[in-house]
C-alpha positions in Angstrom: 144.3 97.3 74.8 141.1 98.3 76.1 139.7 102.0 75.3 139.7 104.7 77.5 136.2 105.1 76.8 135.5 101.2 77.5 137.2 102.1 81.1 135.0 105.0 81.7 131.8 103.4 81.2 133.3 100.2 83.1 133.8 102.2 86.1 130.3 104.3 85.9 128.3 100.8 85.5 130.2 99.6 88.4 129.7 102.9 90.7 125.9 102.8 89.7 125.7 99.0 90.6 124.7 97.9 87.0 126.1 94.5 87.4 124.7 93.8 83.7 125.7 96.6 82.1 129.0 96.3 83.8 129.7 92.8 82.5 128.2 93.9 78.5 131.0 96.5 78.8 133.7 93.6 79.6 132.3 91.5 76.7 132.6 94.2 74.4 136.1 95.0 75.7 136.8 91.5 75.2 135.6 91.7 71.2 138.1 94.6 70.8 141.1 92.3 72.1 140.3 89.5 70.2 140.1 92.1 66.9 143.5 93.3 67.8 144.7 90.1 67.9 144.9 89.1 71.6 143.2 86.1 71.9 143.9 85.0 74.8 143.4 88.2 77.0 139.8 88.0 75.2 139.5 84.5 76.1 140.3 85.6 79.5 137.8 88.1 79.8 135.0 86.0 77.9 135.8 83.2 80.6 135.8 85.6 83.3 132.5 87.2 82.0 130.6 83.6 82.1 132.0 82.9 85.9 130.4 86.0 87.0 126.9 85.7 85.2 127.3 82.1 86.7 128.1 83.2 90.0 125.1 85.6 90.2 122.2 83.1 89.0 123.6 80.8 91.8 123.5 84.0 94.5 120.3 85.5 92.6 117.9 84.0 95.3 120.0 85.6 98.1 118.9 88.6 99.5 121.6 91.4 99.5 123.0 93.2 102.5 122.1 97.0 101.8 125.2 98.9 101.7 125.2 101.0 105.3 123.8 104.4 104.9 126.3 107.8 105.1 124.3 109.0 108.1 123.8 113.0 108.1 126.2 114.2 110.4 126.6 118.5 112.2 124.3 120.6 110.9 122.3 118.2 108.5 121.3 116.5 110.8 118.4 118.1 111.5 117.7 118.9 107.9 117.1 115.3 106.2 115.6 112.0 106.9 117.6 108.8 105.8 116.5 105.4 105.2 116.6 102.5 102.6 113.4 101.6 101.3 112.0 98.1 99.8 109.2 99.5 98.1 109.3 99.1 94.0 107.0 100.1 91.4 105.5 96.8 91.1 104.2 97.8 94.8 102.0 100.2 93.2 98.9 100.3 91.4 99.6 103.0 88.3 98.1 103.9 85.3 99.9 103.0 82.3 100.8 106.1 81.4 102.4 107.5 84.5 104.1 104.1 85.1 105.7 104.4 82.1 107.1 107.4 82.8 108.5 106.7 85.9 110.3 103.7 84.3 111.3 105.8 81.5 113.1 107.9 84.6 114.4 105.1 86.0 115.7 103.5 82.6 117.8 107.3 82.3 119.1 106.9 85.5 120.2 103.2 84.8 121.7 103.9 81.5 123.0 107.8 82.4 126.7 106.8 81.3 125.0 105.5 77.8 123.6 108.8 77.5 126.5 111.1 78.9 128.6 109.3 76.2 126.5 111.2 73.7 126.4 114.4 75.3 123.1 113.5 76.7 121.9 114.0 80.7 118.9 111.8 82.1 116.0 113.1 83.9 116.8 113.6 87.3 114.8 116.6 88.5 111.4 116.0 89.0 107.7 118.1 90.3 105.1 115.5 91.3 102.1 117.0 91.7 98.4 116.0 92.6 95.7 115.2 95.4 96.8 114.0 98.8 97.2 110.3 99.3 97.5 109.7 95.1 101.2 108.1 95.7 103.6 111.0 95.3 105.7 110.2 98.7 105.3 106.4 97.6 106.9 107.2 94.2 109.7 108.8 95.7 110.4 105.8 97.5 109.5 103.3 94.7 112.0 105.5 92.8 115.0 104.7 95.5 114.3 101.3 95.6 114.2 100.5 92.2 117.9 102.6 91.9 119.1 100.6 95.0 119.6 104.0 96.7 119.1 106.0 99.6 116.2 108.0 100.5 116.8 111.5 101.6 113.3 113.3 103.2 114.3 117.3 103.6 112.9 117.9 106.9 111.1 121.3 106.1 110.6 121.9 110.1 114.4 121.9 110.6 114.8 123.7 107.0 112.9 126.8 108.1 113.6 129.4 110.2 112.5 132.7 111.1 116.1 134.1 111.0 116.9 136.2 108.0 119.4 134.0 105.9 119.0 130.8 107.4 117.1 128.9 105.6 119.0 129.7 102.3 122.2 128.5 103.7 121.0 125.3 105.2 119.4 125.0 101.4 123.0 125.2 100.5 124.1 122.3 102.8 121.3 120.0 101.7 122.4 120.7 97.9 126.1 120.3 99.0 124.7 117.1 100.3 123.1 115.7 97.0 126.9 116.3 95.3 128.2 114.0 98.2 126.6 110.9 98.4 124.5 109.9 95.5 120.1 109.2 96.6 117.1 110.4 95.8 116.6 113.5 97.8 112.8 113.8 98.3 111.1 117.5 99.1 107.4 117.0 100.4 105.0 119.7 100.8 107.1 121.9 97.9 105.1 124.8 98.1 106.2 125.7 101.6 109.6 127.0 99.7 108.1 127.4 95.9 105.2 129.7 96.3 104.5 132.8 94.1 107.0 135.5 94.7 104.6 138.1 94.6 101.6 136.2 97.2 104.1 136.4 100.0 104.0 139.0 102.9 106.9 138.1 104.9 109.4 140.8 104.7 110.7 138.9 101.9 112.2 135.9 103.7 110.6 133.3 101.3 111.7 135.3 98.1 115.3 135.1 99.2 114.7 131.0 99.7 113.1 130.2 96.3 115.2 132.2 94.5 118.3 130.2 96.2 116.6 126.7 95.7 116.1 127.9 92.2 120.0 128.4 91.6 121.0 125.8 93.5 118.9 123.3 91.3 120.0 125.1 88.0 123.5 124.7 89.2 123.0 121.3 90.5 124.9 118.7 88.6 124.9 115.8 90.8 124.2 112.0 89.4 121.0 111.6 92.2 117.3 112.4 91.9 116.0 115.5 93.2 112.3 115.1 93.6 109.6 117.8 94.6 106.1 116.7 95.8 103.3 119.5 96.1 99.0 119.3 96.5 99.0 122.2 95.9 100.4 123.4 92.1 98.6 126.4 91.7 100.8 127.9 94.8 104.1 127.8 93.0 105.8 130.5 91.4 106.0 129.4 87.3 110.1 129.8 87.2 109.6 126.7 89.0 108.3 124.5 86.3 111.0 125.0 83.7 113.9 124.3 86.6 112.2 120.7 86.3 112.9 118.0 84.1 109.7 116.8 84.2 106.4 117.6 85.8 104.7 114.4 86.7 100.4 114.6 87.6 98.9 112.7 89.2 95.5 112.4 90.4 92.2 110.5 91.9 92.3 106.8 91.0 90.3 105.6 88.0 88.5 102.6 88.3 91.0 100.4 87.0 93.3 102.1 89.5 91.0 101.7 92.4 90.0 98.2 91.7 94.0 97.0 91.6 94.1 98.5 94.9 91.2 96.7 96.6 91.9 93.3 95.0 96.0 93.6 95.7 95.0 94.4 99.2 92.7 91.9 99.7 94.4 89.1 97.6 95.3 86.7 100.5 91.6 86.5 101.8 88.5 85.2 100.2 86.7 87.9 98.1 84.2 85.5 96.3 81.7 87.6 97.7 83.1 90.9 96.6 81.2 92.6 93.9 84.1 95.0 92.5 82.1 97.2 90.5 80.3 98.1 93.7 83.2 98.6 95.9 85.1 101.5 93.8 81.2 102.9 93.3 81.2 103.2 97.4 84.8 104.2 97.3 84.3 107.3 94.5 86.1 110.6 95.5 89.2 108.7 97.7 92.3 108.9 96.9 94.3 105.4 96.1 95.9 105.8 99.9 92.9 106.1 101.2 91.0 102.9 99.0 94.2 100.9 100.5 93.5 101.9 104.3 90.2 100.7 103.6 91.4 97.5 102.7 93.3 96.9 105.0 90.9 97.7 107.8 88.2 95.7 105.9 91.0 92.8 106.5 91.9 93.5 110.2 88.0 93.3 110.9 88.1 89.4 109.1 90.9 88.1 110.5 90.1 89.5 114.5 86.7 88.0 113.6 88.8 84.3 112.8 87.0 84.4 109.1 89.4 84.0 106.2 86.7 85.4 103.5 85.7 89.0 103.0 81.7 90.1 102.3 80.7 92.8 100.8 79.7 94.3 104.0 82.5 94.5 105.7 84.5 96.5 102.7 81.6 98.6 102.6 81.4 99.7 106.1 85.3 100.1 105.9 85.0 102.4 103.3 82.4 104.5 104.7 84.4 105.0 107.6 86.9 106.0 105.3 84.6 108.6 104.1 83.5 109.9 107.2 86.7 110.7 108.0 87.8 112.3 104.7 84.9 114.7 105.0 85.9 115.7 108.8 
């Protein structure tokens, strides 16, 4: 007979939708039978294994339906933001080594019953921080789409109040939340809860919510991503850092970085013209959301002006506009 473990790490692979590691499982189950001396059930399972591989190459070019979102419902409503997103890693332009962290994240969260076999828990806390615009609201999303789950935003607006105890306890309902329905629950603009105990002057409202969020992430056992997104690092009160898995930087784009971004941008239009070297020159000190608006308006100005190729001009200007209005 199959192992109670074997069943345990069958149902996990199917509850995380890892079709793959759900069908390894069944061929491995299938070994053990045929070593007990049940052929046939292991021919069974072999055969069934093979329809289903089958199956999915045949399917593999059909998009599939996204299963419909648990939409927040009373009072959490007004506390988080939830959507499915498309957007994948291979949607950004990363340096290698922050890319492969966040695959080595998303590997951990893929293989998590591998590694709670062995007593083991995967990264699933994470502090991005860095410069506006560098990519930390696009990883979180990147992050959902590659796990094929939802997005949760934490609306700090609603999370806030000026009411004494309030904002703790709708902390509570966003962490009672996460152990609900599995996503990656995403906090922007972190240091609006995590700043330095002793910098605040408000009657010590904000020391009461970070020392909440604090327990509620140490007691947080949940099998989604919690991730934290600040500018501003220096803000944060240190206990943060060692609630956190791990503390991801990132910063302005390097020139590899900032050249990706241009030439992804730009790659359905003529750039013959383009001299790359000069372009990230002109485009020093912006941040890689800002490089991509430039594109794109660089792009809108060609095709409004019925051109398909792209001078150097025209991504210049755009990104001196871009410039002006960074500097405003």
């Amino acid at each position: 007979m199959t192992t109670a473990q074997q069943l345990i790490s069958l149902l996990k692979s199917h509850v995380e939708g890892d079709d793959e590691q759900f069908l390894t499982i069944a061929l491995q189950a299938a070994a053990s039978e045929a070593r007990r001396g049940h052929g046939k059930v292991a021919v069974q399972l072999r055969e069934l294994v093979d329809a289903a591989r089958a199956n999915k190459d045949r399917t593999s070019g059909r998009k599939k339906a996204p299963v419909p979102i648990a939409q927040p419902r009373g009072d959490l409503v007004n506390l988080v933001a939830v959507r499915y997103t498309d957007v994948r890693l291979s949607s950004m332009i990363l340096p290698a080594a922050l890319e492969a962290r966040l695959k080595r994240v998303i590997l951990e969260q893929r293989q998590q019953h591998k590694l709670r076999s062995h007593g083991l828990a995967p990264r699933r806390k994470l502090l991005l921080i860095g410069p506006p615009g560098s990519g930390k609201t696009m990883t979180a999303a990147a992050l959902a789409g590659e796990l094929h789950t939802p997005l949760f935003t934490v609306q700090l607006d609603g999370l806030m109040t000026k009411f004494m105890g309030e904002t703790a306890s709708k902390l509570r309902l966003v962490f009672s939340a996460m152990a609900e329905t599995k996503g990656v629950y995403f906090f922007d603009e972190f240091d609006a809860i995590g700043a330095k105990r002793a910098e605040r002057n408000d009657v010590g409202e904000i020391r009461r919510v970070l020392n909440s969020f604090l327990q509620f992430l140490e007691e947080d056992e949940s099998d989604g991503l919690v991730v934290a997104a600040t500018n501003h690092p220096e803000l944060l009160d240190p206990a943060l850092f060692r609630r956190f898995d791990d503390v991801i930087e990132y910063a302005l784009p390097s020139v590899e970085v900032a050249t990706g971004i241009l030439q992804a941008r730009l790659s359905s239009f003529d750039t013959r013209d383009i001299d790359w070297t000069k372009a990230v020159t002109d485009a020093a000190g912006l941040s890689q959301a800002e490089i991509a608006r430039a594109a794109t308006d660089a792009a809108k100005l060609v095709v409004l002006s019925d051109r398909d190729r792209i001078t150097q001009n025209d991504l210049s200007l755009a990104i001196a506009e871009r410039k002006g209005a960074a500097s405003q």
